[in-house]
C-alpha positions in Angstrom: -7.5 -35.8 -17.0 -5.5 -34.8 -20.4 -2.6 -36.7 -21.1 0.5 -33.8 -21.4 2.6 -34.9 -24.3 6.1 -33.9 -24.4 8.2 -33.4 -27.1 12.0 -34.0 -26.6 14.4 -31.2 -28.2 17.7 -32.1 -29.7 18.8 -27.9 -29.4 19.5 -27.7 -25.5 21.6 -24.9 -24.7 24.3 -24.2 -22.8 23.4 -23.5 -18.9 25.0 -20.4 -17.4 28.2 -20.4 -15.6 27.7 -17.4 -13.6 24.0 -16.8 -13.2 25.1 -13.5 -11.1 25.9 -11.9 -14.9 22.4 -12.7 -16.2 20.4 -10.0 -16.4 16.5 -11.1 -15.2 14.1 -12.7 -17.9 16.6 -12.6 -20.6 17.4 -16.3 -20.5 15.1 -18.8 -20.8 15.1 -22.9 -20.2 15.1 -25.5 -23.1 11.3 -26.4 -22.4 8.0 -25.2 -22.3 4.4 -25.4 -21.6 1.5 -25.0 -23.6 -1.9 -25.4 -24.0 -5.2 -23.8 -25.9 -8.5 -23.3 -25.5 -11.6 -23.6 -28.1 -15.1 -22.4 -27.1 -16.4 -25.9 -28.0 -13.6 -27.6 -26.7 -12.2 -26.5 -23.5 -8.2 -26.6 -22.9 -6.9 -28.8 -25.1 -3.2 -29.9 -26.6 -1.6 -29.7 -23.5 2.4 -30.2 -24.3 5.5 -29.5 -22.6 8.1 -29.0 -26.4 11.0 -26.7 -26.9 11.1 -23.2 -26.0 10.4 -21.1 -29.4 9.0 -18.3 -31.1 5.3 -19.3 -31.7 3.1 -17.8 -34.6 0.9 -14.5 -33.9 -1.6 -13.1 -36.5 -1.1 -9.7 -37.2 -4.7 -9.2 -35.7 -4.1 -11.2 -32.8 -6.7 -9.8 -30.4 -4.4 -9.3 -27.6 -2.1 -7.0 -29.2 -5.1 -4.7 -30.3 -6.9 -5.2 -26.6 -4.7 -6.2 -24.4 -7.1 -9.5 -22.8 -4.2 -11.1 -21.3 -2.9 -12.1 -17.5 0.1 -14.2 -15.6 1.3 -15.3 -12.9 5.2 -15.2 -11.3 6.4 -17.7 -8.8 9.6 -19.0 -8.4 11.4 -22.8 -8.1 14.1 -23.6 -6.0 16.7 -26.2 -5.1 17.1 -26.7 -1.2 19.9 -27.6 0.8 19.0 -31.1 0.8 18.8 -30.9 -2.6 15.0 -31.1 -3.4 13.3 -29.4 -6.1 10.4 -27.0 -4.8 7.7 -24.3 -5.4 6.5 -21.7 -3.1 2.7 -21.2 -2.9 2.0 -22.9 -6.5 -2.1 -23.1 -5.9 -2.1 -19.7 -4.4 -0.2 -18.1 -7.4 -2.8 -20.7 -9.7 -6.2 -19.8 -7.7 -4.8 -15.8 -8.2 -4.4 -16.7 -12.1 -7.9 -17.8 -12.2 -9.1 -14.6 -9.9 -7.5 -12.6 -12.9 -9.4 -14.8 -15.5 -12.7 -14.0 -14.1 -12.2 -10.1 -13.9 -11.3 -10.1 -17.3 -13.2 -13.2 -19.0 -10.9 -15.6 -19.8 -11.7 -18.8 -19.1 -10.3 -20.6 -15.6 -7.7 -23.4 -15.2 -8.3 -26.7 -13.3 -5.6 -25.8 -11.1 -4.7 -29.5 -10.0 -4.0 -30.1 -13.7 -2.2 -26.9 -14.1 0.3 -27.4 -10.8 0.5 -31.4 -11.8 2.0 -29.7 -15.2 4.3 -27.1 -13.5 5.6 -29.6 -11.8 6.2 -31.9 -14.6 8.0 -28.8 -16.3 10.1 -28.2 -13.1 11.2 -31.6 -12.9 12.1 -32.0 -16.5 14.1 -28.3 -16.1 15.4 -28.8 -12.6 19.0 -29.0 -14.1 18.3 -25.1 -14.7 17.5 -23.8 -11.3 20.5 -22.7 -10.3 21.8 -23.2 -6.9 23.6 -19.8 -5.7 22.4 -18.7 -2.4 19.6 -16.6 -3.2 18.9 -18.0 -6.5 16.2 -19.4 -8.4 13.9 -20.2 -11.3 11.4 -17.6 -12.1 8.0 -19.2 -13.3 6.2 -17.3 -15.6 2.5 -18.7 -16.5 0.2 -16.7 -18.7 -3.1 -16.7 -21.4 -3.6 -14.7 -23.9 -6.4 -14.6 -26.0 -5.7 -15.9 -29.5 -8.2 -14.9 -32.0 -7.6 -13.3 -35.4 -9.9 -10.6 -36.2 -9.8 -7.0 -34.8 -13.7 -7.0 -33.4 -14.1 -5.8 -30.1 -15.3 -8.7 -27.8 -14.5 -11.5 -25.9 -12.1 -14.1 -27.4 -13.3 -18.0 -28.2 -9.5 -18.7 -28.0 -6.7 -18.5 -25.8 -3.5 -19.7 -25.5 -1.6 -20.8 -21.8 1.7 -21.4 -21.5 4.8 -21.7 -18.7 7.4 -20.7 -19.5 10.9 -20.8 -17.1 14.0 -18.0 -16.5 17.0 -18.8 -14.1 17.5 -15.6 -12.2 20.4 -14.4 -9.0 19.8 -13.7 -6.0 17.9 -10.1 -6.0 20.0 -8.3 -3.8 23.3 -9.6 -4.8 25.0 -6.6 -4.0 23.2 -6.8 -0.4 20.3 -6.2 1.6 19.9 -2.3 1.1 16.9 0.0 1.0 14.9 1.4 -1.6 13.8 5.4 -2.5 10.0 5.5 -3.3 8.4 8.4 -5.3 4.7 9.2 -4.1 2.9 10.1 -7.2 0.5 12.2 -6.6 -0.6 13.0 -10.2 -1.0 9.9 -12.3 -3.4 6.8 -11.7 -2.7 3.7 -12.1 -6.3 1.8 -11.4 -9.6 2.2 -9.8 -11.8 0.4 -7.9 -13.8 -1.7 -10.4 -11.1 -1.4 -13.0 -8.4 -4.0 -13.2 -6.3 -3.2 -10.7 -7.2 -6.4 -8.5 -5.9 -8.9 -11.7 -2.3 -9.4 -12.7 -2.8 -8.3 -16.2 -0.3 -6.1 -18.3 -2.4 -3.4 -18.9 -1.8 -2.5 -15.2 1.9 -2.7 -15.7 1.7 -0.7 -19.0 -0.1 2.1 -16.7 2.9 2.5 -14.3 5.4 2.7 -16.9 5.6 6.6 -17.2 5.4 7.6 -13.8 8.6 5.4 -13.0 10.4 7.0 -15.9 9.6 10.2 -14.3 10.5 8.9 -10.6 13.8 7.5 -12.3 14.7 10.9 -13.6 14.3 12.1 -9.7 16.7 9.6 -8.8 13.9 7.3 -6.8 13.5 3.6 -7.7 9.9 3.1 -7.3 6.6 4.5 -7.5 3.9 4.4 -4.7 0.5 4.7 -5.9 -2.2 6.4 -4.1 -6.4 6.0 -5.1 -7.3 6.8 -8.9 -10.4 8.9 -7.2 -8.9 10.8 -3.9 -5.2 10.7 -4.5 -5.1 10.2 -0.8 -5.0 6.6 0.5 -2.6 4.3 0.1 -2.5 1.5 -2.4 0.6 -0.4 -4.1 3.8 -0.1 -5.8 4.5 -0.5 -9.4 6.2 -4.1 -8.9 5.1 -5.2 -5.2 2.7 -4.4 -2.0 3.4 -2.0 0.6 3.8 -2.3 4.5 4.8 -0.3 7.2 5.5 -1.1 10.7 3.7 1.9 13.2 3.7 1.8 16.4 4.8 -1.9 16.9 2.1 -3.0 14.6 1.8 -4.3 10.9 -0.2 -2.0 9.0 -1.2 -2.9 5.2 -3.4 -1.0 2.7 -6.6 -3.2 2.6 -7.2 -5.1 -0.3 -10.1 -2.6 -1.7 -10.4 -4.1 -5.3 -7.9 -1.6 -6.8 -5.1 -3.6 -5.4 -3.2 -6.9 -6.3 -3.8 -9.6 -3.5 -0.2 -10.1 -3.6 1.0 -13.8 -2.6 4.2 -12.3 -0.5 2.0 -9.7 1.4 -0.7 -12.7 2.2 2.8 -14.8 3.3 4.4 -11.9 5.5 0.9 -11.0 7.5 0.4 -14.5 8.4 3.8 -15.1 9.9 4.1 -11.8 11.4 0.5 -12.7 13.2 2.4 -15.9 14.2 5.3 -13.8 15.8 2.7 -12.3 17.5 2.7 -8.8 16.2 -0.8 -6.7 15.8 -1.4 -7.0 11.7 -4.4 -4.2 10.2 -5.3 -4.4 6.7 -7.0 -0.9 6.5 -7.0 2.1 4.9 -4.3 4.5 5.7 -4.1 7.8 3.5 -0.7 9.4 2.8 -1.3 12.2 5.3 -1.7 10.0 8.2 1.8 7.9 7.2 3.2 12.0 7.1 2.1 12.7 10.7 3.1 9.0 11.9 6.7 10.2 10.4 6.3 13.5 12.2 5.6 12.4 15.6 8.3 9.3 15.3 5.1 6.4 15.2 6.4 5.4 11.8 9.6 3.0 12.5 9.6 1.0 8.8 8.4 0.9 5.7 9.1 -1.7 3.2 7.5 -4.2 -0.1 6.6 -7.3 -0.4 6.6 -9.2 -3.7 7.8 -12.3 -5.3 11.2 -10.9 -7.1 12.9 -8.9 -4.1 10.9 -10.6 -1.5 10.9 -8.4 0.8 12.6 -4.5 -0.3 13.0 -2.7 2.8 12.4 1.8 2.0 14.7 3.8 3.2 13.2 6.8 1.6 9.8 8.0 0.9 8.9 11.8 -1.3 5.6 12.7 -0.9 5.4 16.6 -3.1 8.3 18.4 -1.1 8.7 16.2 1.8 11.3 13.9 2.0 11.0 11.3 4.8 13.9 9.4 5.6 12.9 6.0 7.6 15.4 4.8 10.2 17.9 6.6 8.8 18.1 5.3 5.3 19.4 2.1 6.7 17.3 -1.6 6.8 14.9 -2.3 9.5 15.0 -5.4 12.2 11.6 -5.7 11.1 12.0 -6.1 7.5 15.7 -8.0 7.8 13.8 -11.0 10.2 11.2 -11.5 7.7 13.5 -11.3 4.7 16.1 -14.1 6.3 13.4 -15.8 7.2 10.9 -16.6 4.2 14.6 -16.9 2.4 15.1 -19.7 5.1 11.5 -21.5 4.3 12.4 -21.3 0.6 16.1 -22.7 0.8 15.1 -25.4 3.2 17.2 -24.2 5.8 13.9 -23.0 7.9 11.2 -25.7 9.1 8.4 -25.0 7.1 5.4 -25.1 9.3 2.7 -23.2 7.6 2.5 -25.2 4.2 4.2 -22.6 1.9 7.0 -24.8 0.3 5.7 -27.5 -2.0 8.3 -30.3 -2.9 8.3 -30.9 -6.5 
């Protein structure tokens, strides 16, 4: 096990008296992570410094191909006062899922979360403790080569890097309008759409300008090769409640294996309810809206949580779920994953790890 040096800044900034004001990712903490791989070498360097610009060649190989992934998870500060993370090692053994599809070389996770946590610790000062609130943990490798030949890198960089962010809805729980796009793809089975990698991001962009301009928030992707069964949106998973039961687009390989959705299915089994993971094509969800089967739709995901729909437009229909108002469904599971995270909720499944 690598020693992680640290490096003590003298330039800390000023913390944020109103963390409600800040608008998310724009701020950053004082410190950082990083480390770098070497074909030869492995990870090396491993050091927590200040945060700062750090050098790029022109012909970094990332900005002409784009082999890059990351990670978001979040850091809180509990009513007791502790300092935790929720899910580290599932958000780190996703990381590494994403490495593999796109052949970057894997973390030792232990060594990874034993850093986090290091980071956290020394930054703890910055999670700010508004109900609601949090730190937003960003890990990511790029690779870091110089030379424009089309291959795989022999370096990489990792880092951590931390934002303070508000509460997500701090104007209040309220529902969502999702745009089903029926005309552009966003991934395929076999592609990347299984990693967290910005290319998949970069894909989405245009189709929620488009939805934007329709006045709709989101974007709900159907299959690159049908354009009939249902996958993600842009920014989180999707899940609807039919019939009394949890139903979940199956993860197919074209979809991200998203840490929220795996955290919402196994407490709603524990409630009891009836969870599928299986395909479920847009014209089925159309007919379950039809014949009154469909009582909620909402997303999972690390930033909102959970973002109940209120609105779906699929072509010309417009399908308006429980009114345009938030489900019981969706509110329970919101307050309580919210709970498990603040501290306020017994934590009996292993999600919250205390820093």
């Amino acid at each position: 096990m690598q020693e992680i040096k640290f490096i003590k800044s003298e330039n800390l900034k000023q913390k944020p008296k109103d963390i409600s004001k800040v608008v998310f990712g724009t701020l950053f903490s004082d410190y950082m992570f990083s480390m770098d791989y070497e074909k030869d070498k492995g990870w090396i360097n491993p050091t927590i410094e200040e945060y700062k610009d750090i050098p790029l060649s022109p012909s970094n190989s990332t900005l002409h191909y784009g082999q890059a992934i990351f990670e978001g998870m979040k850091a809180y500060k509990t009513v007791n006062g502790d300092v935790t993370v929720f899910r580290p090692l599932d958000h780190l053994n996703r990381l590494n899922r994403s490495a593999r599809i796109l052949d970057i070389p894997e973390i030792d996770v232990e060594f990874v979360k034993d850093a986090l946590f290091k980071l956290v610790e020394i930054e703890k000062d910055w999670i700010p403790t508004e109900k609601g609130a949090s730190l937003y943990i960003r890990p990511f490798i790029f690779s870091n080569d110089a030379n424009l030949g089309v291959s795989v890198a022999k370096r990489y960089k990792f880092m951590i890097i931390l934002s303070p962010v508000s509460a997500y809805y701090s104007a209040g729980f309220a529902p969502v309008k999702i745009m089903v796009e029926d005309k552009h793809v966003r991934a395929v089975i076999g592609g990347l759409g299984e990693a967290k990698t910005p290319a998949n991001y970069a894909a989405s962009l245009h189709a929620g300008v488009v939805a934007h301009q329709k006045g709709y928030h989101q974007v709900l992707w159907l299959d690159g090769v049908n354009r009939k069964y249902i996958e993600e949106v842009g920014s989180m998973n999707i899940l609807f409640k039919i019939g009394g039961k949890i139903v979940t687009p199956a993860l197919s390989g074209s979809i991200l294996d998203g840490i929220t959705r795996k955290t919402v299915l196994e407490i709603a089994k524990s409630w009891g309810y009836e969870v599928e993971e299986r395909k479920i094509s847009i014209d089925e969800l159309c007919e379950c809206y039809d014949n009154g089967s469909l009582e909620e739709v909402f997303g999972s995901g690390t930033a909102a949580v959970i973002s109940p729909v209120g609105e779906l437009l699929y072509k010309d229909k417009k399908m308006v779920i429980n009114d345009g108002k938030v489900s019981d469904f969706s509110l329970k599971m919101f307050n309580y994953i919210t709970s498990l995270q603040q501290g306020t909720e017994k934590d009996n499944f292993g999600f919250v790890a205390k820093v």
